[in-house]
C-alpha positions as CSV (number, residue, x, y, z in Angstrom):
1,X,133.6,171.4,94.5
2,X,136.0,168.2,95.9
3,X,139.3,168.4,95.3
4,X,140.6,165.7,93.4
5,X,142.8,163.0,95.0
6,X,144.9,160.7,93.7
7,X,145.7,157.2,94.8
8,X,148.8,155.5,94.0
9,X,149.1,152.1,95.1
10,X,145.3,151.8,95.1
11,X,144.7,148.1,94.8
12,X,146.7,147.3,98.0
13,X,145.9,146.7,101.6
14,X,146.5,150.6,102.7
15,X,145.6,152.3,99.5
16,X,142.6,150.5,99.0
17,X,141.5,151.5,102.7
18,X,142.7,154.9,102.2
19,X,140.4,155.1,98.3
20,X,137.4,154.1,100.3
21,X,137.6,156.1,103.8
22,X,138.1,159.2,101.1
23,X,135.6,158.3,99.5
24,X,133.0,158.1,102.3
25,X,134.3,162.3,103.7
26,X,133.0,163.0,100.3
27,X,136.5,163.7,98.2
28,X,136.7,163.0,94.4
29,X,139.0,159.9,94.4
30,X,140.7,158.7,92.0
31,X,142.4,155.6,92.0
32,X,145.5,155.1,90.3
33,X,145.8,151.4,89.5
34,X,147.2,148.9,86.5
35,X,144.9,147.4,85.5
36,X,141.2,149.1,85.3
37,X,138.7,146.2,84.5
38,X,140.4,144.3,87.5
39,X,140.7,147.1,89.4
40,X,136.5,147.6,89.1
41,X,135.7,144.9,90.9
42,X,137.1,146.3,94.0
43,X,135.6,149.6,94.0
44,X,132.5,149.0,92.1
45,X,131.1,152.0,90.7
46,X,131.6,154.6,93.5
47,X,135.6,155.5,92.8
48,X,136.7,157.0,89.4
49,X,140.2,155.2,87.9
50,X,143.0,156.0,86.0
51,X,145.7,153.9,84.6
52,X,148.8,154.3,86.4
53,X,152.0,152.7,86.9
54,X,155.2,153.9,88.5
55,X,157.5,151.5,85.8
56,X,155.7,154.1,82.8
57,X,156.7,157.6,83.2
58,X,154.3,157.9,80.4
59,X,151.2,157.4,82.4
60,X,151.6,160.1,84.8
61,X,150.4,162.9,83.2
62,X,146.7,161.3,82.7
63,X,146.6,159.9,86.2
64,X,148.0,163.4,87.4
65,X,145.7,165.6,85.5
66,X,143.1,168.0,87.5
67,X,144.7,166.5,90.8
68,X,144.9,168.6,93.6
69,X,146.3,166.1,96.4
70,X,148.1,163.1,96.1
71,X,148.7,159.5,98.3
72,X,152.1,158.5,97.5
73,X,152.4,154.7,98.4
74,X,156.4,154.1,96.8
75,X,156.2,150.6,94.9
76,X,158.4,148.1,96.4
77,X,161.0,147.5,94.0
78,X,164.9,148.3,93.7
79,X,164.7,151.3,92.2
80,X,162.2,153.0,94.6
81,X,164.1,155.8,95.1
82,X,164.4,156.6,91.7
83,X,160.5,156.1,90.2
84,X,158.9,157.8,93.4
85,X,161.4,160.9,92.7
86,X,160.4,161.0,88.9
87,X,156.6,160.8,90.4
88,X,156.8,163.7,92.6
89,X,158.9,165.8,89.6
90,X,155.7,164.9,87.6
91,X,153.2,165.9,90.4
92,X,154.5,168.8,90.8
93,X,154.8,169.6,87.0
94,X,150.9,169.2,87.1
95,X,149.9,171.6,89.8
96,X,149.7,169.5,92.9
97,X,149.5,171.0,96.1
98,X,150.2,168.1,98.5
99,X,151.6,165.1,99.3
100,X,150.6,162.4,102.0
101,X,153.3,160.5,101.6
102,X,153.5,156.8,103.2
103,X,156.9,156.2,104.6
104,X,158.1,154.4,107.4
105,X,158.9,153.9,111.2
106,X,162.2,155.2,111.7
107,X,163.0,157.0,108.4
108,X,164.9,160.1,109.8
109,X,168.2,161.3,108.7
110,X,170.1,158.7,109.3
111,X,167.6,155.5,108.9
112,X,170.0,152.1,110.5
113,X,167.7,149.8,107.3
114,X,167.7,149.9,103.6
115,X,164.0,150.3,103.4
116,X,164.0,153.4,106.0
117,X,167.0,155.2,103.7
118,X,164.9,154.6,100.6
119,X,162.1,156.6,102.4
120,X,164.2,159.0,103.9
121,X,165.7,159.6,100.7
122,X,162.0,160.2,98.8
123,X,161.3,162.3,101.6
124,X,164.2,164.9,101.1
125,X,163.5,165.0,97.3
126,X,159.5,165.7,98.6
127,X,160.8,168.5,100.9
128,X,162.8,170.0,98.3
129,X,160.6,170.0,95.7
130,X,158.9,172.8,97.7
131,X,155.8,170.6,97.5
132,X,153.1,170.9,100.9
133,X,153.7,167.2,102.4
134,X,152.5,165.3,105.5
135,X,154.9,161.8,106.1
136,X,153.6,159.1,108.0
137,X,155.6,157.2,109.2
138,X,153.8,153.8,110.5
139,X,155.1,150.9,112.4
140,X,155.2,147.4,111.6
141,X,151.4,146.3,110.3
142,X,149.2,144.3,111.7
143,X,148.4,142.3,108.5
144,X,151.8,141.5,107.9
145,X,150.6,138.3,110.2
146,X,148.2,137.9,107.6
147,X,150.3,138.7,104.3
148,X,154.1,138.1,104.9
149,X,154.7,135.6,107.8
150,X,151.4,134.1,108.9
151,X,150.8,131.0,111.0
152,X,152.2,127.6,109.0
153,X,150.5,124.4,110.6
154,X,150.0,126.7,114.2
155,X,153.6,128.4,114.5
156,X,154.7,131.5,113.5
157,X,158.5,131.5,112.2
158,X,160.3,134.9,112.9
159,X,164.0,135.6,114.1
160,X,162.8,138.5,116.5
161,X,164.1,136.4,120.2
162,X,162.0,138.6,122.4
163,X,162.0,142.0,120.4
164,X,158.6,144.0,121.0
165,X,156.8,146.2,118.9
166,X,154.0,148.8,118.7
167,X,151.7,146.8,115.6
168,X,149.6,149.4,114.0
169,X,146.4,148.1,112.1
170,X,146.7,149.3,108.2
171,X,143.1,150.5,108.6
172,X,144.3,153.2,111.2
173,X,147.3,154.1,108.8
174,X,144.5,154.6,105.9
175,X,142.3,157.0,108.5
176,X,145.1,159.0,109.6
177,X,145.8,159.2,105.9
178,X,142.2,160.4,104.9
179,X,142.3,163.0,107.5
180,X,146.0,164.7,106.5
181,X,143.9,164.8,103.0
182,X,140.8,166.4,103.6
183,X,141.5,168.7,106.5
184,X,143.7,171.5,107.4
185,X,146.7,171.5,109.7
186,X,148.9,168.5,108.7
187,X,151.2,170.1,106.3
188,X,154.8,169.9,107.0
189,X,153.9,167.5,109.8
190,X,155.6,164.0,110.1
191,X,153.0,161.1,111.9
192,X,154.5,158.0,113.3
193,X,151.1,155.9,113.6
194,X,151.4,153.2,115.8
195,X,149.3,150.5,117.8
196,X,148.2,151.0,121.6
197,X,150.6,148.1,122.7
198,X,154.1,147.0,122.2
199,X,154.2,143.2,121.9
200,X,156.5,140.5,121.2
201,X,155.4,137.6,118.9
202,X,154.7,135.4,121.6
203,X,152.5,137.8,123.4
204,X,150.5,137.8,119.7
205,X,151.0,133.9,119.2
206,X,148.7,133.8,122.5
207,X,146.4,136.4,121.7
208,X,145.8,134.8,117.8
209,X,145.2,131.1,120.0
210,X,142.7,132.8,122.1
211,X,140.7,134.5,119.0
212,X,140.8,131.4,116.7
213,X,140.2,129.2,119.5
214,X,143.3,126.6,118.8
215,X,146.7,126.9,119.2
216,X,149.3,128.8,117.6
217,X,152.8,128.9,118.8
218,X,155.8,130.9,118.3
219,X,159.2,130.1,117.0
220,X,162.5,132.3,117.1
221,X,164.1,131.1,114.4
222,X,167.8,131.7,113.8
223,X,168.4,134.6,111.2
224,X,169.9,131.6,108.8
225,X,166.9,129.9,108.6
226,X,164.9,133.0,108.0
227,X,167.0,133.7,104.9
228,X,166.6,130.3,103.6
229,X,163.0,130.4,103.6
230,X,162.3,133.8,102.2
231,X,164.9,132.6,99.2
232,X,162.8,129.3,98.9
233,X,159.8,131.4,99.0
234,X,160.9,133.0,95.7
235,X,161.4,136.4,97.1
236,X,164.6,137.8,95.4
237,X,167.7,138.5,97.2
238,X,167.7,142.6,97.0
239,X,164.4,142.1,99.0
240,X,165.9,139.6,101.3
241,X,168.4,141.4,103.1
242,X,166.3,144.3,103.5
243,X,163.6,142.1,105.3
244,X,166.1,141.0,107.7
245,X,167.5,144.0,108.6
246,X,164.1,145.1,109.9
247,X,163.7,141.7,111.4
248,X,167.0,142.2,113.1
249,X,166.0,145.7,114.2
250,X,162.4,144.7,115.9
251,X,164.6,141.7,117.5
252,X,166.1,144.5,119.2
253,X,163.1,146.1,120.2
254,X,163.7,149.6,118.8
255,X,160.3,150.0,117.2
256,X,158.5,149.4,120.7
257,X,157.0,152.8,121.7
258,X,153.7,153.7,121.5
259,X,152.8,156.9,120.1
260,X,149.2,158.9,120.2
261,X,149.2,159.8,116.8
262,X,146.4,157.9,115.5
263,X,144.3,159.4,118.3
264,X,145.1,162.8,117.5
265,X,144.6,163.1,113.5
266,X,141.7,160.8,113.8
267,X,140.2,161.4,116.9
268,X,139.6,157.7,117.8
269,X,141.9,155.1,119.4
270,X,144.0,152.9,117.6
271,X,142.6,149.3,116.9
272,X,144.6,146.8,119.2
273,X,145.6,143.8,118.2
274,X,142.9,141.3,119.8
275,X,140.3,143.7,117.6
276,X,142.5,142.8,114.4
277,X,142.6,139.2,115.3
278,X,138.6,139.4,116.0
279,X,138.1,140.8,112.8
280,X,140.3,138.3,111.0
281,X,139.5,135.5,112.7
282,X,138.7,133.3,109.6
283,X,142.4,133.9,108.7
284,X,143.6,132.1,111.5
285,X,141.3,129.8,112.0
286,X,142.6,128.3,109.1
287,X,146.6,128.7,108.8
């Protein structure tokens, strides 16, 4: 019989990827999301659901129940640290056996971001909780042109000067995923899944002209600027910050190496960004 795995963070890009790659190895997936009628739509019939939210403590035992693996995504928010602790208390309260947790690039012992200490910090609590765990660690997505600073009227605005870095597409972070959770071998093991190219924004700038067949341009902003329009954008300032300390960090080009890691859990080569843009194409056709 399957084991059981749960989803956290189901209804998003990676967890959504990761429900249905699981899905299709033959595990019984279940998909811890908010709001099931909505939630329905997106997996059809194929993916059992449980209501699940990291804000109510309360719904952890039902989502947790029977589950033999887990796919921690942490929720955004300022208190990450805090609810993805209580989370792995309760998983491990309910029998779990493992943790794939989704962390990121750079979270080691002494992470130079806000986001990567948050991560590092779940990680030790995951460690000591004597839990089996795999971490991945992935670098910045691929879809992040798509979601968080696409193309406005053909120009990308980032305050990165020249900084290069090894995009990963969120669909290889999902398979890597599926593999640490239905096969032997990755526990205790820390992935830093990555893309097969480092690149600076004006490398993808050309490479997202080329695909959509019209221009789009880059534009290093100054870091003031960049404040000012993620404030304007109605993000709220304890996300802010955060998001420019990893803009400042790619500027410098610390995230550039490439790694092998998606080759080796997976067995296939990572997707490279003209394959992204290919497979997007519509996106930026139209920004």
């Amino acid at each position: 019989m399957a084991e059981t795995v749960l989803v956290t963070g189901a209804t998003g890009t990676i967890g959504r990827d990761v429900a249905k790659q699981l899905a299709r190895k033959g595990a019984a997936v279940r998909a811890g999301v908010r709001d099931q009628a909505k939630a329905r739509k997106q997996f059809g019939a194929d993916i059992a659901l449980a209501t699940f939210d990291f804000e109510d403590a309360a719904s952890f035992p039902g989502a947790l129940k029977g589950v033999e693996k887990v796919f921690l995504l942490p929720p955004l928010m300022p208190n990450q640290v805090e609810v993805t602790n209580a989370f792995v208390d309760a998983a491990k309260r309910a029998g779990v056996r493992h943790i794939v947790k989704l962390s990121a690039i750079g979270a080691d012992a002494s992470p130079p971001y806000t986001f990567g200490k948050w991560h590092a910090a779940n990680e030790q609590h995951i460690r000591e909780s004597g839990l089996a765990f795999t971490f991945l660690r992935p670098n910045s997505f691929m879809q992040n042109f798509i979601t968080y600073f696409p193309p406005h009227d053909g120009t990308i605005y980032l305050p990165w000067g020249n900084g290069q870095a090894s995009f990963v597409d969120t669909r290889d972070i999902a398979a890597v995923a599926a593999e640490a959770l239905t096969s032997d071998g990755h526990e205790g093991k820390t992935y830093t899944p990555t893309g097969p190219a480092a690149l600076g924004i004006a490398e993808v700038a050309s490479i997202l002209s080329e695909t959509a067949g019209r221009e789009i341009n880059y534009v290093d902003v100054p870091e003031s600027a960049a404040r000012d329009g993620m404030l304007q954008a109605g993000l709220p300032q304890w996300q802010v910050e955060p998001l420019l300390e990893l803009h400042a960090t790619n500027k410098q080009s610390r995230w550039s190496a490439v790694t092998s890691d998606v080759e080796k859990v997976t067995g296939a080569p990572p997707i490279d960004f003209a394959q992204f843009a290919r497979d997007h194409v519509e996106k930026f056709r139209a920004s």
